[in-house]
C-alpha positions as CSV (number, residue, x, y, z in Angstrom):
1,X,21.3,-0.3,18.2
2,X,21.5,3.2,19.3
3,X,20.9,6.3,17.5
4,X,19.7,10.7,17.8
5,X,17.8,11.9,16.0
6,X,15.4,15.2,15.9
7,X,12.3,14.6,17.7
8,X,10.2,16.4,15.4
9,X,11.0,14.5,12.4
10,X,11.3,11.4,13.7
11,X,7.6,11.7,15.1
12,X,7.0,12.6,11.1
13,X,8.1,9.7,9.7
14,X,6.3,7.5,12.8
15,X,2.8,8.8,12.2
16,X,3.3,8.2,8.5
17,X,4.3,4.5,8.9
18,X,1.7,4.4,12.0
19,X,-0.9,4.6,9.4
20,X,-0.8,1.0,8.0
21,X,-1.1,-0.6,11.8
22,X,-3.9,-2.2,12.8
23,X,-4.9,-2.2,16.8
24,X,-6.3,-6.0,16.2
25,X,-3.2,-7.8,14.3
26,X,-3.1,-11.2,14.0
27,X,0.1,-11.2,15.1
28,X,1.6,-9.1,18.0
29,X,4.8,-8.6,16.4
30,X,2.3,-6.4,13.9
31,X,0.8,-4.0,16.4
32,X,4.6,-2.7,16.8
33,X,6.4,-0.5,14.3
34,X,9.7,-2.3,13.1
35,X,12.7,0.0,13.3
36,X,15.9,-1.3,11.7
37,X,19.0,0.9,12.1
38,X,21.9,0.7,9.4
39,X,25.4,2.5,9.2
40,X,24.0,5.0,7.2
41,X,19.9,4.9,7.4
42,X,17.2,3.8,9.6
43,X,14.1,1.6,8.0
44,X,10.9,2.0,9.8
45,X,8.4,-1.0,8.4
46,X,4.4,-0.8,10.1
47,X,1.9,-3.3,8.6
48,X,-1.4,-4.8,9.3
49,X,-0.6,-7.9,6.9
50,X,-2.4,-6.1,4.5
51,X,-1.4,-2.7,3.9
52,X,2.2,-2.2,4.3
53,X,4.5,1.3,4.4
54,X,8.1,1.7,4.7
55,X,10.0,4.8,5.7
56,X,13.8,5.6,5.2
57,X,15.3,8.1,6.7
58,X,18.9,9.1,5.8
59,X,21.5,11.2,7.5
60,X,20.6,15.3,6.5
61,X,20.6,18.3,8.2
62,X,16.7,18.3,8.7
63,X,16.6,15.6,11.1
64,X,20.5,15.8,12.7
65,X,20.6,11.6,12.6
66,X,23.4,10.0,14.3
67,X,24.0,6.6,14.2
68,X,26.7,5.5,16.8
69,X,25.4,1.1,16.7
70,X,23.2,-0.8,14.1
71,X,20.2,-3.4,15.1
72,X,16.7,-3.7,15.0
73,X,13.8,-4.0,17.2
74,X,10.0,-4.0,17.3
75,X,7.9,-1.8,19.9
76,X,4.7,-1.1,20.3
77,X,3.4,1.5,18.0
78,X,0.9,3.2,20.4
79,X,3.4,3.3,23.5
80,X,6.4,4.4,21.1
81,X,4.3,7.3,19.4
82,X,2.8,8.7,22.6
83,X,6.4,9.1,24.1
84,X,7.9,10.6,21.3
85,X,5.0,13.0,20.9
86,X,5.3,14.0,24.5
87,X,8.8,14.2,25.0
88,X,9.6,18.5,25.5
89,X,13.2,18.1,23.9
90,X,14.7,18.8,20.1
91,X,16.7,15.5,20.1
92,X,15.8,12.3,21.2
93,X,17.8,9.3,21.7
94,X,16.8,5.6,21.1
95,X,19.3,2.7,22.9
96,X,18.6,-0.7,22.7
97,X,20.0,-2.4,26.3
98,X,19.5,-5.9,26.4
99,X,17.6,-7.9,23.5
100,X,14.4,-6.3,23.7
101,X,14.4,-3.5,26.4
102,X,14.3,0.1,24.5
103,X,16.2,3.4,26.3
104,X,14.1,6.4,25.1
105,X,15.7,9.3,26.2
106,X,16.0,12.8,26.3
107,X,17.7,15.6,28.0
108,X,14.6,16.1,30.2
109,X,13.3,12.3,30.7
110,X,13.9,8.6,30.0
111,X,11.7,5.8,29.4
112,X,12.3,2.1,29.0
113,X,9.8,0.3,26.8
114,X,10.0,-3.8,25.8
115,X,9.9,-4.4,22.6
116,X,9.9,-7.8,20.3
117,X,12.6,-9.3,18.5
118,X,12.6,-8.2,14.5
119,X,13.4,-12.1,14.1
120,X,9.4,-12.7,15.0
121,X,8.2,-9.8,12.5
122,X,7.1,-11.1,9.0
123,X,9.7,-10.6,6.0
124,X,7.5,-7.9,3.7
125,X,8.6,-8.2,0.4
126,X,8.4,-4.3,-1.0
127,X,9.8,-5.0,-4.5
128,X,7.7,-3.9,-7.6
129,X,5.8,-6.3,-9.9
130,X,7.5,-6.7,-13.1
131,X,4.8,-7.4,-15.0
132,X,1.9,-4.2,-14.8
133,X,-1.0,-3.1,-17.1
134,X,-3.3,0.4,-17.3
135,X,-6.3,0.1,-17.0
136,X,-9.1,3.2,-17.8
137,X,-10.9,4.6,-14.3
138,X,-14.5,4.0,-15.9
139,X,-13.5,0.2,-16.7
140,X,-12.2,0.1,-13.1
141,X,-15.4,1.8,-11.7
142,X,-17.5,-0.7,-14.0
143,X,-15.5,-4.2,-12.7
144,X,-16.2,-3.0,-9.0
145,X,-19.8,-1.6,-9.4
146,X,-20.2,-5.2,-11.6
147,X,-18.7,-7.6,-9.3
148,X,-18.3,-6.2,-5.9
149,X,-22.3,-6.5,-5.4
150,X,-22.0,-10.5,-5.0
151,X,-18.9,-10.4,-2.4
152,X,-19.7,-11.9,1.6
153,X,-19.7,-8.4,4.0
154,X,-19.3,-11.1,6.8
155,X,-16.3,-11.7,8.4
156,X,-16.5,-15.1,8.7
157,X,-14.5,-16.0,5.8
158,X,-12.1,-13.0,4.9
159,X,-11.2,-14.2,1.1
160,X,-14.9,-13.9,0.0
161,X,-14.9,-10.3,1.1
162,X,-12.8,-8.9,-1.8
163,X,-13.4,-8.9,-5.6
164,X,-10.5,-11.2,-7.1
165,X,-8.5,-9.9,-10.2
166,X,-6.4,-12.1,-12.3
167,X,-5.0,-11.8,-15.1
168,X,-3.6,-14.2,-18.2
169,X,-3.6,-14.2,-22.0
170,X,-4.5,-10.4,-21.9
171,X,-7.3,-11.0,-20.3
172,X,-8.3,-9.5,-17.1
173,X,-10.5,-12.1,-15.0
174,X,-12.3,-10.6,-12.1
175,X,-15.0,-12.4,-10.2
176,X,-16.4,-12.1,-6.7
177,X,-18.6,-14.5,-4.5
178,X,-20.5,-15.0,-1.2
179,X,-20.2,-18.6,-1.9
180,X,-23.9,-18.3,-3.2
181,X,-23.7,-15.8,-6.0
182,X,-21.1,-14.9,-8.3
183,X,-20.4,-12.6,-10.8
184,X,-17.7,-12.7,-13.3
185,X,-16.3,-9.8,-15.1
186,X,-14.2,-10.7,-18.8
187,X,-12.2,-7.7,-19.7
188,X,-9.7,-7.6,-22.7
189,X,-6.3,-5.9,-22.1
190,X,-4.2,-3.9,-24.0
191,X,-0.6,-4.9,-22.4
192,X,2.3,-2.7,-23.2
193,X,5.2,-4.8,-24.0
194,X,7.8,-2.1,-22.8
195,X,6.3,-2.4,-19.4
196,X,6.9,-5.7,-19.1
């Protein structure tokens, strides 16, 4: 892997995909931002396992990209961000050495950052639903001010935190629980056939 690109932009498109990471991830591979360098694009992937955001970023003459070597690598979102924000240069330069040792480099500096293998972050699957309904804001606002009352607001048990939504036989099915209360929310739905 080894790519330019201008510092600027690139530091754009970090922040934006910064947003979704969480400083306490489950998983160390997620407190990195995924970068994944094709022939003609680079994907940057952040998540917290919850909230996912994916930037692409395609050869223009806004951010001068050169790819001259595919790969991919994770590194540390904080470290990664801070250097690139730092860096006094238009162009910066991102080489990957060995399997998980990261060249960032300038005409004014280098730094060497380790970063994890893109084997050991999780497979996000960004794909849209096929099946998808509308529903009005004030029925919205109604099933959360209805159900959301009863959900836990300990973090004991993560799944009882959330109000659930399912739906089947055009009917939308939304309940939420502390494992003491629950309420229950029946909602009829009007499914349009072309959406699905």
């Amino acid at each position: 892997m080894h790519f330019s690109i201008d510092r600027k932009y690139f530091y754009e498109k970090l922040s934006v995909v910064s947003r979704a990471i969480s400083v306490f991830s489950p998983l160390p591979a997620l407190s990195g931002i995924c970068i994944d360098v094709k022939s003609d694009q680079i994907i940057l992937t952040g998540s917290d396992s919850n909230v996912s955001i994916r930037s692409t970023i395609v050869r223009g003459e806004l951010n001068q990209l050169d790819i001259d070597s595919t790969g991919s690598i994770v590194i540390e979102s904080k470290y990664l961000l801070e250097i690139i924000r730092k860096m006094d240069c238009t162009m910066v330069e991102l080489e990957l050495v060995d399997y998980s040792l990261v060249r960032i480099s300038s005409d004014n500096g280098q730094f060497n950052l380790n970063g994890i293998q893109s084997n050991e972050y999780p497979n996000i699957d960004f794909s849209q639903p096929t099946n998808s309904f509308e529903l009005k804001s004030k029925d919205l606002k109604d099933i959360v001010s209805q159900t959301s009352f009863a959900c836990s607001d300990k973090d004991t048990r993560p799944v009882l935190n959330g109000v659930n939504f399912k739906a089947s036989n055009n009917t939308l099915y939304c309940s939420g629980t502390d494992s003491y209360r629950l309420a229950r929310k029946v909602l009829p739905l009007q499914i349009n056939h072309d959406s699905i």
